[in-house]
N, C-alpha and C positions, 0 to 999 in steps of 0.2 A: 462597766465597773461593778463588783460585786457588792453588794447589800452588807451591810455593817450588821455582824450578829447582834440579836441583844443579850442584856447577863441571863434573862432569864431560861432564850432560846439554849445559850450555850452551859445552863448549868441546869437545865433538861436532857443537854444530850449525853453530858457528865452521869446524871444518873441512871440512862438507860443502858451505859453502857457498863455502869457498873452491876447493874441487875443483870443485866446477859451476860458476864464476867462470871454471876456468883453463880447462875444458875448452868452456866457450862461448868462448873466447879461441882458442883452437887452431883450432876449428871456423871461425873468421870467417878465422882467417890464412893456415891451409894448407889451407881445404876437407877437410880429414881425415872418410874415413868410418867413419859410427861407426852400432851398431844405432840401430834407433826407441825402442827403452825406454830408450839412453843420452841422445838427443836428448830426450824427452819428460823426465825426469828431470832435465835439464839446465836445461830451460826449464818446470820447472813453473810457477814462481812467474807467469813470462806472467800477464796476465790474461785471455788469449783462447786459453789452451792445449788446451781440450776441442774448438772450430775446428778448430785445426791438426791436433790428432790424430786427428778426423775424418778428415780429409785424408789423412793418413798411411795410415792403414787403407785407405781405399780415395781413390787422387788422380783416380778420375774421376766421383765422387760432386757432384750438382751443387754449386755455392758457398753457395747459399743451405741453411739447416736446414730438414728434409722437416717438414711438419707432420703429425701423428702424434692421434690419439684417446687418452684413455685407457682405453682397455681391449685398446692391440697396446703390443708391447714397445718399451722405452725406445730413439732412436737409438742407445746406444753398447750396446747388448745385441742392436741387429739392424740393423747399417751398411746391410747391402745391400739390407733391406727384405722379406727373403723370407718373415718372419712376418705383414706389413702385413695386418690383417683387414677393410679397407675403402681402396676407391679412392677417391681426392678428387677431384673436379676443378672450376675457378671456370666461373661461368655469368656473360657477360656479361649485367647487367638491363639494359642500355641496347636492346637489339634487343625488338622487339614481339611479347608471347608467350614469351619466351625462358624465364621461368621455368615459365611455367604448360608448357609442351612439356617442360622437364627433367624433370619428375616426374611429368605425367600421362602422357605418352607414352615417354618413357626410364627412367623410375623411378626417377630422384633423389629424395634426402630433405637439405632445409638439415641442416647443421650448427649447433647452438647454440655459444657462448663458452664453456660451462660442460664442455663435451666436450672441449675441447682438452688435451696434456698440456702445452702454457702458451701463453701468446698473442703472446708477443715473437717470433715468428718470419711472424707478420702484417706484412709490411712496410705502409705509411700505411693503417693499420685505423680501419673505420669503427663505431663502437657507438653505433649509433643505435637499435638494437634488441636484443631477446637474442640473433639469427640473425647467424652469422660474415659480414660483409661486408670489403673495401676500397676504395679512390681515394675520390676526391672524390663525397659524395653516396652514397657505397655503393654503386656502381653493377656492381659483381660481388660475385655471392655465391658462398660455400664451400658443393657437392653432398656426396652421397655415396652411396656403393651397397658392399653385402657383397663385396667383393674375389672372393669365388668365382663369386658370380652374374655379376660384371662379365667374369670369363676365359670361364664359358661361352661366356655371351652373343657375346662376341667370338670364340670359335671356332666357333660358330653360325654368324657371319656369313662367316668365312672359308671356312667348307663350302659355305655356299651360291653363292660366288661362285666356288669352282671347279666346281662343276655348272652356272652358268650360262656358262661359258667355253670347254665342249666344242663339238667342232664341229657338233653336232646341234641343241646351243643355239643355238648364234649363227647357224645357216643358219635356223632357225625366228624367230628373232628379227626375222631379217632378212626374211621374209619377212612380219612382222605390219608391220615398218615400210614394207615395197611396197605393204601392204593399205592403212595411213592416207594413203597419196599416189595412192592413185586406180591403184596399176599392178596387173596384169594376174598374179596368181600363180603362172601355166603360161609366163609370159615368163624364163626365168632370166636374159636379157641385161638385162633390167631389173632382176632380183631383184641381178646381183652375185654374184661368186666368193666365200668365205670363206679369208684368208689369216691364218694367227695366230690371235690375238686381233680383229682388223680387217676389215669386209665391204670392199671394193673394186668401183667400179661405178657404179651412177647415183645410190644411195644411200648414203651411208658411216655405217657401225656402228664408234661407237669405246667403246673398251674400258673399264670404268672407272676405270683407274688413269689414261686418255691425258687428254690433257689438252682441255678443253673446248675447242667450235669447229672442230674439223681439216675443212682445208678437204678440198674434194671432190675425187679421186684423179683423175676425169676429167674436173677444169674444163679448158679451156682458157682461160678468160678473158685477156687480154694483162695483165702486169703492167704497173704504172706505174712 
């Protein structure tokens, strides 16, 4: 049975509520600045106040709530995520192979529902199965891999692509692409200069960051 207010308890809560009343009034009328603990305080009662304070802590945290495992720390005990002990990411099922490639060959492992620290941040989830999916038909599912092995792995890959972007690489490179077109090794007017990132010449070498297709440096073709 519930404890019997006193007058004093409840004409305490009378006036704090009337201070958080006046000063959300103020705040609306004269924009007056005021800290985050007066503003959160002001508007606990919200029912979406843990949102907002999100936001507050950090306002360039995406909109949506980070889904999280249970076994890394609660969002509001690690906003920015630097604890997260596993990387997520959704695997479109609708591409052919796509799951059997995330995990035989990338190393993903699904996510079950029962891993989550809750499921309301699943926007249109699919439970057709115990494996975390969404949209229509579950047609993406929720990966995942050890957050450490994922940075390696990614800084792996960024070593390697600056070793293959020195000028020794790409004058070699370019000379395996003169070999699959039938030219002539000891020809360098055919092999092409190396500029940059970029060969220049009768064969173009483009970088992998550029963007696919780049036409050839010395087409002439007339435009249309």
């Amino acid at each position: 049975m519930d404890r019997k207010k006193s007058r004093l308890e409840i004409e305490t809560e009378k006036l704090q509520k009337s201070v958080r009343g006046r000063l959300r009034e103020t705040i609306k009328q004269q924009g007056l600045k005021v800290s985050d603990e007066a503003l959160l305080d002001a508007f606990k009662d919200f029912e979406n106040i843990a949102v907002a304070e999100r936001r507050l802590t950090d306002p360039t945290l995406p909109n949506a709530l980070p889904i999280r495992l249970k076994d890394e720390p609660e969002e509001h005990e690690d906003p920015r995520g630097v604890r997260r002990k596993w990387y997520l990411r959704w695997i479109n099922l609708a591409m052919p192979n796509r799951h059997h490639i995330a995990q035989q060959s990338l190393g993903y492992a699904p996510v079950r529902w029962t891993e989550l620290q809750t499921d309301d941040v699943i926007s249109n989830p699919f439970k057709g199965d115990e494996f975390v999916r969404r949209s229509e038909g579950g047609k993406e599912a929720l990966m995942k891999m050890p957050m450490a092995l994922y940075r390696r792995i990614k800084a792996k890959q960024h070593e390697k692509h600056a070793r293959t972007m020195t000028g020794r690489a790409l004058k070699e490179s370019a000379v395996a692409a003169a070999h699959a077109r039938g030219l002539s090794p000891e020809d360098s007017e055919a092999v092409g200069d190396v500029v940059g990132g970029i060969k220049i010449g009768r064969d173009t070498l483009v970088s992998p960051d550029d963007a696919a297709g780049a036409l050839d440096a010395t087409s002439e073709d007339p435009q249309p």
